[in-house]
N, CA, C and O of each residue as an XYZ file, in Angstrom:
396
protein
N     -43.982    -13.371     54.059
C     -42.540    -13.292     53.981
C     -42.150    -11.974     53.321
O     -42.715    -11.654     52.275
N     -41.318    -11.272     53.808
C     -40.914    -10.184     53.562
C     -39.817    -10.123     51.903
O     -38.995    -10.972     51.556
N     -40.064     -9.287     51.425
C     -38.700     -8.913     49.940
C     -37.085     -9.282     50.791
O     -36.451    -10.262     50.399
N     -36.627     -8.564     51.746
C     -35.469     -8.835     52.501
C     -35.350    -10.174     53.095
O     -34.250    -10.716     53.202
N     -36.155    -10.581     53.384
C     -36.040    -12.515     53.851
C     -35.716    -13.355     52.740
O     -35.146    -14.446     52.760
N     -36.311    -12.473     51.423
C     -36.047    -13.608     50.428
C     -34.572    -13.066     49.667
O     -33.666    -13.814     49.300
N     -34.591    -11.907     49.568
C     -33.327    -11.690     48.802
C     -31.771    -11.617     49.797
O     -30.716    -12.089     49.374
N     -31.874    -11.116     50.797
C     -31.015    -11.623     51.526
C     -29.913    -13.065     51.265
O     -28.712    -13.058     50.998
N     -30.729    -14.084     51.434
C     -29.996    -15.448     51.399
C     -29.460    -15.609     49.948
O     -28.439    -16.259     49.723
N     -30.459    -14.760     48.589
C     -30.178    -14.668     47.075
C     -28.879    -14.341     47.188
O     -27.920    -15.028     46.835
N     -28.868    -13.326     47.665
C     -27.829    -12.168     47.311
C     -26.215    -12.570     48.091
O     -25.098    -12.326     47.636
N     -26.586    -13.281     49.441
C     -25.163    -14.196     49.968
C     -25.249    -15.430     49.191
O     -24.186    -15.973     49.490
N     -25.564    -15.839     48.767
C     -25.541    -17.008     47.481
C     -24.449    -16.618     46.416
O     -23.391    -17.183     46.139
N     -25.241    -15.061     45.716
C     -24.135    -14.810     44.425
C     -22.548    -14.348     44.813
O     -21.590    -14.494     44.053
N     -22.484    -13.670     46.371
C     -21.476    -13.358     46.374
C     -20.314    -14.362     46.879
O     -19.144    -14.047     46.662
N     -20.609    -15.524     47.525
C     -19.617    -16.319     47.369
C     -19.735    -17.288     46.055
O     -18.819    -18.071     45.801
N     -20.397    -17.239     45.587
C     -20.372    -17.913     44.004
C     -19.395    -17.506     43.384
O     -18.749    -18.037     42.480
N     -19.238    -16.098     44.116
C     -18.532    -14.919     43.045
C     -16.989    -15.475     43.488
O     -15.992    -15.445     42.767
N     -17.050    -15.844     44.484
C     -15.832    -16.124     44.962
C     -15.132    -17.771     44.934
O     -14.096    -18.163     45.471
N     -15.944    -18.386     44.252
C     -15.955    -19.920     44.350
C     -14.423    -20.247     43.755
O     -13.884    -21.251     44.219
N     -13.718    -19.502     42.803
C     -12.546    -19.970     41.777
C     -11.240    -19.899     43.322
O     -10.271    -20.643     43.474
N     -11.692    -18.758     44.242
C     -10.370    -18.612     44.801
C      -9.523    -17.678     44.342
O      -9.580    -17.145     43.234
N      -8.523    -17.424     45.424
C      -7.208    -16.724     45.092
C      -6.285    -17.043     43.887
O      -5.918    -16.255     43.015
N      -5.935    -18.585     44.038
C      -5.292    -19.006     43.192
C      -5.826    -19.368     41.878
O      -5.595    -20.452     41.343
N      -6.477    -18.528     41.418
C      -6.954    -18.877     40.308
C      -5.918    -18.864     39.034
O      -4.895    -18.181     38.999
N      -6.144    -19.302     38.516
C      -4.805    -18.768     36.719
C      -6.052    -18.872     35.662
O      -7.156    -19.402     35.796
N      -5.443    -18.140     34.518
C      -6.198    -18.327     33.421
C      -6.095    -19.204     32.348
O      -5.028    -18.967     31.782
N      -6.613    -19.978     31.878
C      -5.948    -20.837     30.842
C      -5.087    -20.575     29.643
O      -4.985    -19.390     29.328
N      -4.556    -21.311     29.036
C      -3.808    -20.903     28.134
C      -4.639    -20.494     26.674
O      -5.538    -21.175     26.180
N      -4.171    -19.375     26.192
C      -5.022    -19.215     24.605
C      -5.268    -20.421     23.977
O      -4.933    -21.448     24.567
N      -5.630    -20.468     23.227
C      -5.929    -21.667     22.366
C      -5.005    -21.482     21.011
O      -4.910    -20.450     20.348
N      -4.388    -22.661     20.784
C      -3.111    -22.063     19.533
C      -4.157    -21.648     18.398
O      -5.385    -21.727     18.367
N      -3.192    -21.164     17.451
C      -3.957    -20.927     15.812
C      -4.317    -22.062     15.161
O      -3.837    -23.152     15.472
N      -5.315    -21.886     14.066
C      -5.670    -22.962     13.670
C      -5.140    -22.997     12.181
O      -4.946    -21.959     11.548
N      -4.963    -24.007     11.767
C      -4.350    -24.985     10.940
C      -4.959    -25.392     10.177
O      -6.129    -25.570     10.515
N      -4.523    -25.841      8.516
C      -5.491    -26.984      8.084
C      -5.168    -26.348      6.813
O      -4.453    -25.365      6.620
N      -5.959    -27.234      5.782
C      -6.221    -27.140      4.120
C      -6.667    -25.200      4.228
O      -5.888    -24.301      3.912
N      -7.299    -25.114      4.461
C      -7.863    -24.310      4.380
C      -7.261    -22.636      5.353
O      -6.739    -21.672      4.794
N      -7.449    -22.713      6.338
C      -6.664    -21.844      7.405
C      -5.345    -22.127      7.259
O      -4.928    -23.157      6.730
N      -4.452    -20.980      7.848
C      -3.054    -21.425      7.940
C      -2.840    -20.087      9.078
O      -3.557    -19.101      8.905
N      -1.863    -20.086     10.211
C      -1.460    -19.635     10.849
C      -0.762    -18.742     10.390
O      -0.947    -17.625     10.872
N       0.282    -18.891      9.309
C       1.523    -17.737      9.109
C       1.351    -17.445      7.695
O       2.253    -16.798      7.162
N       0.101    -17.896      6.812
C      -0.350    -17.171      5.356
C      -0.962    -15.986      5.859
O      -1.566    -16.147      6.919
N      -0.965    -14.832      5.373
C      -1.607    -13.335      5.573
C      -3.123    -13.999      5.104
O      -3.569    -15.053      4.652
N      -3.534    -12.824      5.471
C      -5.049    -13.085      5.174
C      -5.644    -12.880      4.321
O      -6.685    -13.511      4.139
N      -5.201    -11.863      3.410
C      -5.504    -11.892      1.965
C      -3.881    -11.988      1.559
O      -2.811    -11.720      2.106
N      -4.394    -12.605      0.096
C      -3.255    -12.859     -0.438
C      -3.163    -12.058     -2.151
O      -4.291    -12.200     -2.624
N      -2.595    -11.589     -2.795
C      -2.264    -11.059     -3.537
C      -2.595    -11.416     -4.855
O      -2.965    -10.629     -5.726
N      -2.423    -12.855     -4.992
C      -2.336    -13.649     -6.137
C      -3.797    -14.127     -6.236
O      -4.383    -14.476     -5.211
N      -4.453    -14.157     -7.533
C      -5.896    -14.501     -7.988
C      -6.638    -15.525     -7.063
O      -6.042    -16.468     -6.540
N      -8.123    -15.257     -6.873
C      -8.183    -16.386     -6.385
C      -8.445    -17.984     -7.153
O      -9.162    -17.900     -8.150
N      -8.087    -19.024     -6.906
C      -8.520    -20.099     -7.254
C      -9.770    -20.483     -7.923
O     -10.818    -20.225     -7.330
N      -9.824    -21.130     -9.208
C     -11.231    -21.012     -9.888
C     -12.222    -21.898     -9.143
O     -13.447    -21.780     -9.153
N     -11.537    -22.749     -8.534
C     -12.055    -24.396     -7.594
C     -12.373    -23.971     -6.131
O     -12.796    -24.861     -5.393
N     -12.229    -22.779     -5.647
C     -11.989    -22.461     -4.481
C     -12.667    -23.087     -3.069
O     -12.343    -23.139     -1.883
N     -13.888    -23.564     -3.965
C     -15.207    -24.035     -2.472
C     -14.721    -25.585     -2.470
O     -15.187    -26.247     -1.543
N     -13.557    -26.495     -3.674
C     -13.763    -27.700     -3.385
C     -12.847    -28.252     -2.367
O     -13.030    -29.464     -2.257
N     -11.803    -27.738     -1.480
C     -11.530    -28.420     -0.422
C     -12.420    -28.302      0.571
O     -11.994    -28.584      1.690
N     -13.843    -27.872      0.453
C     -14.777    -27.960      1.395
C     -15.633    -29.437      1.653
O     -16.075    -29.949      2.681
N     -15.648    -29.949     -0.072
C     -16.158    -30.679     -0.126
C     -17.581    -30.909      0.160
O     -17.870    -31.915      0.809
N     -18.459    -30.156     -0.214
C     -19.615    -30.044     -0.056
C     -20.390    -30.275     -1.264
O     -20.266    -29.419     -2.140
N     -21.166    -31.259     -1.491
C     -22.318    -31.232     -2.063
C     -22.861    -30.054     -2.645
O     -22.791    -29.741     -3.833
N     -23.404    -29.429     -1.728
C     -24.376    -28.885     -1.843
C     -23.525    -27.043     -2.256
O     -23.726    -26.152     -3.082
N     -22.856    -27.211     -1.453
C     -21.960    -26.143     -2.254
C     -21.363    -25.756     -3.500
O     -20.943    -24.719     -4.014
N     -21.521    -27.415     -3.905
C     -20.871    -27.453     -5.459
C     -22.424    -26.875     -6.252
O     -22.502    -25.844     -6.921
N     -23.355    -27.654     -6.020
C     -24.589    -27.427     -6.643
C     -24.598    -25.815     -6.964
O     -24.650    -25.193     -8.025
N     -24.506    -25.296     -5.216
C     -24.818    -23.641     -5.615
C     -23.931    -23.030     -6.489
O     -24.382    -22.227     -7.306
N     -22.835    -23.256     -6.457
C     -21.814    -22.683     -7.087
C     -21.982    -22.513     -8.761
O     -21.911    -21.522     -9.488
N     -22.250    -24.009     -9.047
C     -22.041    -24.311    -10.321
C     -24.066    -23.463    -10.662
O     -24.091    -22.944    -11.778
N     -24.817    -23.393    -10.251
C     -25.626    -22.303    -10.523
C     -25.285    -20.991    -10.655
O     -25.258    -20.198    -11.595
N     -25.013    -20.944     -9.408
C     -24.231    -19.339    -10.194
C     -23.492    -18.917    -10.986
O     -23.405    -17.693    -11.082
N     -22.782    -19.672    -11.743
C     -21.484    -19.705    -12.413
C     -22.398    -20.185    -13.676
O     -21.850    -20.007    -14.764
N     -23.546    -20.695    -13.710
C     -24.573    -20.554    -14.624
C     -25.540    -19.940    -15.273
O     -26.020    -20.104    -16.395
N     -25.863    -18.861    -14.002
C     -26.682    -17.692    -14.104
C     -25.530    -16.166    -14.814
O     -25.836    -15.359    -15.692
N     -24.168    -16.264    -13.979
C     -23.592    -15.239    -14.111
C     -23.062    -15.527    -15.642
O     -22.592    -14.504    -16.139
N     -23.035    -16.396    -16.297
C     -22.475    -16.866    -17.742
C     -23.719    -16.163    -18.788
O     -23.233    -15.664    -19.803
N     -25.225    -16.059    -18.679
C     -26.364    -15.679    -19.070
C     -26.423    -14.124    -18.498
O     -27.074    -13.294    -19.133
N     -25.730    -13.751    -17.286
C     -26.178    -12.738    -17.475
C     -25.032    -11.465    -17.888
O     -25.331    -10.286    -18.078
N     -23.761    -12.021    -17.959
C     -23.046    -11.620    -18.413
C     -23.192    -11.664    -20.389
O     -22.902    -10.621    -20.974
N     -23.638    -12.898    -21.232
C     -23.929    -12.665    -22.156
C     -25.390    -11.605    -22.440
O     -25.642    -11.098    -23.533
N     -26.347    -11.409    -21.018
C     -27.513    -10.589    -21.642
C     -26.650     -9.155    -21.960
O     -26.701     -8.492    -22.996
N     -25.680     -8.832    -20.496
C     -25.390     -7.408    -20.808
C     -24.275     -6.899    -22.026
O     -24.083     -5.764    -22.463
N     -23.583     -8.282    -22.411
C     -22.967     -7.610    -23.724
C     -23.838     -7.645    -24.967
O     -23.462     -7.022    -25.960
N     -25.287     -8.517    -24.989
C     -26.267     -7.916    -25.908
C     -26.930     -6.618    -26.228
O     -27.212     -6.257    -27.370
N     -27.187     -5.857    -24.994
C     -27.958     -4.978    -24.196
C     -26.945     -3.874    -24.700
O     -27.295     -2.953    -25.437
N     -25.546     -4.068    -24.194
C     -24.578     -3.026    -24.791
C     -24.120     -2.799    -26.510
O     -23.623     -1.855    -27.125
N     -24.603     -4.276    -26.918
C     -24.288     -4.324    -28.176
C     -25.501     -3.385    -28.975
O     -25.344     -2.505    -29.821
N     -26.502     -3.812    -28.494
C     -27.792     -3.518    -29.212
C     -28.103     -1.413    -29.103
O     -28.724     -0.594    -29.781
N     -26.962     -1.354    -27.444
C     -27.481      0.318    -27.774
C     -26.544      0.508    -28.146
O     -26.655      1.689    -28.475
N     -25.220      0.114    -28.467
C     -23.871      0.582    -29.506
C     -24.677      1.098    -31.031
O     -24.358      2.122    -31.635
N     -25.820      0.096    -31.491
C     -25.716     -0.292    -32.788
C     -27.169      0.506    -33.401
O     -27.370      0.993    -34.513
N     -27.997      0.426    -32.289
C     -29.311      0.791    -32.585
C     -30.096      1.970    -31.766
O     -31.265      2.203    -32.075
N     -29.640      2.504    -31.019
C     -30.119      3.851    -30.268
C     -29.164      5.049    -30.442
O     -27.977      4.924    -30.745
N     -29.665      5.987    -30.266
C     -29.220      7.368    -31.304
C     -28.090      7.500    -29.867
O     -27.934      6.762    -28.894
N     -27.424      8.820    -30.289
C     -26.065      8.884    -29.437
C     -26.474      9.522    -28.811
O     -25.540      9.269    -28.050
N     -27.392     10.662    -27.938
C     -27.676     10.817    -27.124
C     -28.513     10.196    -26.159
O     -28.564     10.518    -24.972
N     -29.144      9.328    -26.687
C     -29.637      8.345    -25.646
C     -28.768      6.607    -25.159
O     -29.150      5.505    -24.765
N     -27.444      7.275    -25.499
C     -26.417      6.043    -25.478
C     -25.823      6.384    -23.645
O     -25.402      5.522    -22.874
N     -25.957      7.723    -23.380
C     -24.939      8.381    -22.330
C     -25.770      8.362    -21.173
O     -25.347      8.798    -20.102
């Protein structure tokens, strides 16, 4: 069997495939904006005002809370290492090796 015997019938295959929708085709309608606790259609996308200290709990996740409240555990330790670290070369390393 020849390459042209086989692609032939391929190739009139894709082109009325191509054509399967028709003339009258239309496109569907967008899909509206989405909504909710969380999303809002007509709030900007950033907003100006601080963010929320609670921010992950209308997610309601488990497991999100877990991570969170780790980090917010780690960053509490490592925020007290670096005001040690700053305290300690305020107090105890000569002034040119402060800069």
């Amino acid at each position: 069997m020849e390459l042209s015997q086989i692609l032939s019938p391929m190739v009139s295959a894709l082109v009325l495939a191509a054509c399967a929708e028709g003339p009258d085709y239309v496109a569907p309608n967008a899909p509206k904006a989405c909504s909710g606790p969380i999303l809002s259609s007509t709030a900007p996308a950033f907003a100006q005002a601080p963010v929320q200290q609670d921010w992950w709990r209308p997610y309601r996740d488990p497991v999100l809370d877990q991570l969170v409240a780790n980090a917010l555990a780690v960053e509490e330790t490592i925020r007290k290492g670096r005001f040690r670290l700053l305290d300690y070369s305020t107090n105890h390393l000569p002034r040119e090796v402060q800069s």
